[in-house]
VODO-651180 format. One record per residue (C-alpha): x, y, z; residue number from 1; residue in three letters. Coordinates in nm, 4 decimals, padded with zeros to 6 digits. Example, Ala and Ser with C-alpha at 12.3 -4.5 7.8 and 13.67 -1.06 7.14 Angstrom:
% residues 2
NODE|px|py|pz|num|residu
NODE|01.2300|-00.4500|00.7800|1|ALA
NODE|01.3670|-00.1060|00.7140|2|SER
//
This chain:
% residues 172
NODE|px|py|pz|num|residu
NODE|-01.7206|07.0350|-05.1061|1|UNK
NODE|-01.6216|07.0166|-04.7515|2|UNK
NODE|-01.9762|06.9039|-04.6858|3|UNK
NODE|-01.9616|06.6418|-04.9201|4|UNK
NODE|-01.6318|06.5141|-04.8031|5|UNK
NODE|-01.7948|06.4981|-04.3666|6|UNK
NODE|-02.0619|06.3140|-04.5450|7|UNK
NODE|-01.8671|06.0488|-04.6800|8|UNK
NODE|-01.6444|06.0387|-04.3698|9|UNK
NODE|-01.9394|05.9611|-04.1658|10|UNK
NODE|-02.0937|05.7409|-04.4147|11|UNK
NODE|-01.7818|05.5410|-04.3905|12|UNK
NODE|-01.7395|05.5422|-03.9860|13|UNK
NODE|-02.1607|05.4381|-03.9640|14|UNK
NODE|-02.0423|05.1741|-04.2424|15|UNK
NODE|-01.7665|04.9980|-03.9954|16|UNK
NODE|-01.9559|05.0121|-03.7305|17|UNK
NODE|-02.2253|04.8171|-03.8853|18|UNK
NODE|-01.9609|04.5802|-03.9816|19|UNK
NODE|-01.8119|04.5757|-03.6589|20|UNK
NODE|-02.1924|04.4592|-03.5321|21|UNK
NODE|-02.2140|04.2180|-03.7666|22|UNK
NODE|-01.9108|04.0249|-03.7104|23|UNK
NODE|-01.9912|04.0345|-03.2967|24|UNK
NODE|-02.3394|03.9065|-03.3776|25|UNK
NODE|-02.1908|03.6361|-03.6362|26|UNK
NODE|-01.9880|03.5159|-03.3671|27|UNK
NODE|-02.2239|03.5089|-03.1089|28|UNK
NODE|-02.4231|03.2588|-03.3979|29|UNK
NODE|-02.0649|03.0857|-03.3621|30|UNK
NODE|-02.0373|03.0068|-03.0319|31|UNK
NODE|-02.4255|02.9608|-02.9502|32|UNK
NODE|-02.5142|02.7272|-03.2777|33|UNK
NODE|-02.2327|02.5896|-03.4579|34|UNK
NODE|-01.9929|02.4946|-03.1733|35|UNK
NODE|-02.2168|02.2523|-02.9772|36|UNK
NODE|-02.3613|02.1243|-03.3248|37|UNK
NODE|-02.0105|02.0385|-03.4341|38|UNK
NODE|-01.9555|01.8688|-03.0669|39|UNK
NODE|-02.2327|01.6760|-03.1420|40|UNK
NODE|-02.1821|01.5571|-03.4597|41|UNK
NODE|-01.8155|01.4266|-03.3665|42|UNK
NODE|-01.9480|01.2403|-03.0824|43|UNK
NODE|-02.1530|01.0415|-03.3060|44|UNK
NODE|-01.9116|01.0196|-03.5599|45|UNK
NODE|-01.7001|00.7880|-03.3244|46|UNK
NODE|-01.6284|00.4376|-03.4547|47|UNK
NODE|-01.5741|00.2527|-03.1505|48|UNK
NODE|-01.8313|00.0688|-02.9749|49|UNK
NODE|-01.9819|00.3079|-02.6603|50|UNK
NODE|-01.9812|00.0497|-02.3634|51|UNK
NODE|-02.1978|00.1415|-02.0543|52|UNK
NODE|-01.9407|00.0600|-01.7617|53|UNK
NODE|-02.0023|-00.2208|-01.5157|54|UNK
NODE|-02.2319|-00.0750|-01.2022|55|UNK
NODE|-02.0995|-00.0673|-00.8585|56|UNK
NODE|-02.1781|-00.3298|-00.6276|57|UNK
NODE|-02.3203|-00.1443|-00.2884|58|UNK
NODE|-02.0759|-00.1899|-00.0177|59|UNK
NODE|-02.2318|-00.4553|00.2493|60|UNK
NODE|-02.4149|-00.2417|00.5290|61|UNK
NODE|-02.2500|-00.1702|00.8243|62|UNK
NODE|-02.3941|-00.3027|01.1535|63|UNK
NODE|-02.6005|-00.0264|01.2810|64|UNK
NODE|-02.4190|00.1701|01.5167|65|UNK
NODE|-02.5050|00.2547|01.8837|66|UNK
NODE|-02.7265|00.5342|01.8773|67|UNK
NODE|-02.8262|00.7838|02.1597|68|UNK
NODE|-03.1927|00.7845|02.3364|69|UNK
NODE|-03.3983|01.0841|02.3876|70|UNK
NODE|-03.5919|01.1964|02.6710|71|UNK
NODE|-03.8680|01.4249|02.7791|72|UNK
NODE|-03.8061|01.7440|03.0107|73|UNK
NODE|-03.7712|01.6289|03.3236|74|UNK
NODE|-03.8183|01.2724|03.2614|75|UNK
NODE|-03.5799|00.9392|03.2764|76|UNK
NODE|-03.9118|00.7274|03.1272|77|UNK
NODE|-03.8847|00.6116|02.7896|78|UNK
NODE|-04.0372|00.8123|02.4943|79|UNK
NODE|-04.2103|00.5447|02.2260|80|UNK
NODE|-03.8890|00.6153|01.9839|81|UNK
NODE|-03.6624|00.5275|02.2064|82|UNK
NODE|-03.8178|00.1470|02.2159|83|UNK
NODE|-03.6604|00.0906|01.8485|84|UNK
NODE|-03.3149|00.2626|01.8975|85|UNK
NODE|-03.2932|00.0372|02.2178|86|UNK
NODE|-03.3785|-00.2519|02.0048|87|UNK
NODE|-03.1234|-00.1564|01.7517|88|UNK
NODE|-02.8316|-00.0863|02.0370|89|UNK
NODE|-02.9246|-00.4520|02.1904|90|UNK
NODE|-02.8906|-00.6060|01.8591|91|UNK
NODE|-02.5377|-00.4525|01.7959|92|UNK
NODE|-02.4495|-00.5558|02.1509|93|UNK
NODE|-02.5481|-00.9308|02.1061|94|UNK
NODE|-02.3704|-00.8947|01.7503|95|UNK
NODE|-02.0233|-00.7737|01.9521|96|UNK
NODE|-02.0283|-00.9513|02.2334|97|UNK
NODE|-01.6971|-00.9161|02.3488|98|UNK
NODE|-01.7895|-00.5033|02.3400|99|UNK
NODE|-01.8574|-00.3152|02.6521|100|UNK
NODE|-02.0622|-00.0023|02.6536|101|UNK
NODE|-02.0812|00.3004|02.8722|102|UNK
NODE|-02.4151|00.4675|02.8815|103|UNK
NODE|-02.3837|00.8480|02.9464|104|UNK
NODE|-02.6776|01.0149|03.0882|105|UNK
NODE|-02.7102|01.3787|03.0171|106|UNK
NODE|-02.9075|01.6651|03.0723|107|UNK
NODE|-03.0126|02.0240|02.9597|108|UNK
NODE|-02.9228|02.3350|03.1113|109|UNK
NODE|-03.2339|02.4130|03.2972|110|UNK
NODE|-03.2332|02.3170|03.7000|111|UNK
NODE|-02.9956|02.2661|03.9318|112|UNK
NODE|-02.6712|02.0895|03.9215|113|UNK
NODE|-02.7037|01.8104|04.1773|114|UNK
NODE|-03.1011|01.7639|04.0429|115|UNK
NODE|-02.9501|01.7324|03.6907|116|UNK
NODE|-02.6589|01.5025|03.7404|117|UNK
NODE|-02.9348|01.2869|03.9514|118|UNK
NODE|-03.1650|01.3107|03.6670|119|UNK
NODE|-02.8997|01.1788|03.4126|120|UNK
NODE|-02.8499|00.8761|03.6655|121|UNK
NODE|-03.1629|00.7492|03.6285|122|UNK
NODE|-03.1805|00.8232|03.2474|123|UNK
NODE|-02.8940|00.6115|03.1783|124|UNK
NODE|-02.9797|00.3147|03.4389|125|UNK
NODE|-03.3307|00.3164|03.2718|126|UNK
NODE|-03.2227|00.2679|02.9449|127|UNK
NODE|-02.9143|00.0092|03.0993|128|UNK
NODE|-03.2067|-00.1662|03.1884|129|UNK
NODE|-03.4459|-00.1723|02.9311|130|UNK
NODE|-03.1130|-00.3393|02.7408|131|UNK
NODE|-03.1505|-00.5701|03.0119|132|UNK
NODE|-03.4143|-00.6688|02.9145|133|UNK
NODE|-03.3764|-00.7213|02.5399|134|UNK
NODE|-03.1078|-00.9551|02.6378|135|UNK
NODE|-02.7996|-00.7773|02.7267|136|UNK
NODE|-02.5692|-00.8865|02.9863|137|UNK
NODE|-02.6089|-00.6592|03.2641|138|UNK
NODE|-02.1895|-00.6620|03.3347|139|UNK
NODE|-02.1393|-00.5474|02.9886|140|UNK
NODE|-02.2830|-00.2235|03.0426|141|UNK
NODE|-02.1494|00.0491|03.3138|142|UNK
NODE|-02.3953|00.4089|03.3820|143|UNK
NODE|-02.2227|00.7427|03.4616|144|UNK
NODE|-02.4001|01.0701|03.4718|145|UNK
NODE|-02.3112|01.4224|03.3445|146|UNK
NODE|-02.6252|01.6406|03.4026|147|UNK
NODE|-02.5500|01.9381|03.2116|148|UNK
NODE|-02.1787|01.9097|03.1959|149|UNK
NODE|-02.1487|01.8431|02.8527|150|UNK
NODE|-02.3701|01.9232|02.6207|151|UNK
NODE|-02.4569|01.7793|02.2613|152|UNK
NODE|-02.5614|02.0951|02.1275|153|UNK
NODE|-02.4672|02.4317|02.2515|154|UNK
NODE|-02.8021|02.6499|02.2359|155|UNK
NODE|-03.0517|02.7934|02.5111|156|UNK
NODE|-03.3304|02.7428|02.3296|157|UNK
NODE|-03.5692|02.4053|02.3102|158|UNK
NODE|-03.4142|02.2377|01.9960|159|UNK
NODE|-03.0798|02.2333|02.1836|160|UNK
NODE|-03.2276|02.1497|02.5049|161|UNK
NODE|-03.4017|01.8448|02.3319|162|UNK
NODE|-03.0460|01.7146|02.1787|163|UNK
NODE|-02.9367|01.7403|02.5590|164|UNK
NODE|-03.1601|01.5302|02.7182|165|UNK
NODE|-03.0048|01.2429|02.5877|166|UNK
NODE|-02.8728|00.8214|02.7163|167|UNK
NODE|-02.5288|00.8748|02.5006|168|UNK
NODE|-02.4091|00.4502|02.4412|169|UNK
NODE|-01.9830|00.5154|02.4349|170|UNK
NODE|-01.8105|00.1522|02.3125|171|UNK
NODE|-01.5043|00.1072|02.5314|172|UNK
//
């Protein structure tokens, strides 16, 4: 008799156990199946009229801003990309033309001081006149060097260097 009776006991625990899985699996079929189908369904079942809304009318562009010019190591000539950004700086000049510009002439870290700030001199008076000659007034535009003084991008290493060697255009 006792056996009989553990029998039954466990045959009754196994029994709500399985029940127990059932109902966890039933509403994992719940929540995976017949939510989002019900969702769905009521979505279409709408009556009103689904109107796409009006699309947004881009913003005018902006006049290009001044942008900086890059430069070799140890050169104040102009690279072939600089040619367009010059082109785009003269444009925005001619477009504000009661605008004055400083252009900044900078450096990396490598050399000396006094070679550097020298170096960032001619840098910004080549690219002064290179706007010269795309038709910018020449006493709209002042030059001031800062060799290595202030960097773009903090780094010894020849990504940062190449940010560094830079003509930076500053409106006033």
């Amino acid at each position: 008799m006792c056996r009989v009776s553990a029998f039954f006991a466990v045959s009754t625990i196994n029994k709500r156990e399985k029940k127990g899985r059932i109902m966890k699996s039933s509403m994992s079929l719940l929540k995976v199946l017949v939510m989002p189908s019900m969702l769905f369904l009521g979505a279409c079942a709408c009556k009103s009229d689904v109107v796409a809304p009006e699309p947004v009318k881009p913003a005018a562009a902006p006049a290009p801003a001044l942008g900086d010019v890059f430069y070799d190591f140890d050169q104040a000539s102009l690279r072939m990309d600089a040619a367009e950004q010059l082109k785009q700086n003269a444009a925005w000049m001619q477009g504000n033309s009661s605008k004055r510009v400083v252009i900044e002439g900078h450096c990396d870290e490598r050399g000396t001081s006094e070679y550097n700030m020298a170096l960032g001199e001619r840098r910004a008076v080549t690219a002064k006149e290179s706007l010269v000659n795309l038709g910018v007034e020449s006493d709209r535009m002042a030059t001031v060097s800062y060799g290595e003084e202030r960097p773009f991008s903090a780094g010894s290493n020849e990504e940062a260097w190449a940010l560094n060697r830079r003509a930076h255009f500053v409106e006033e």
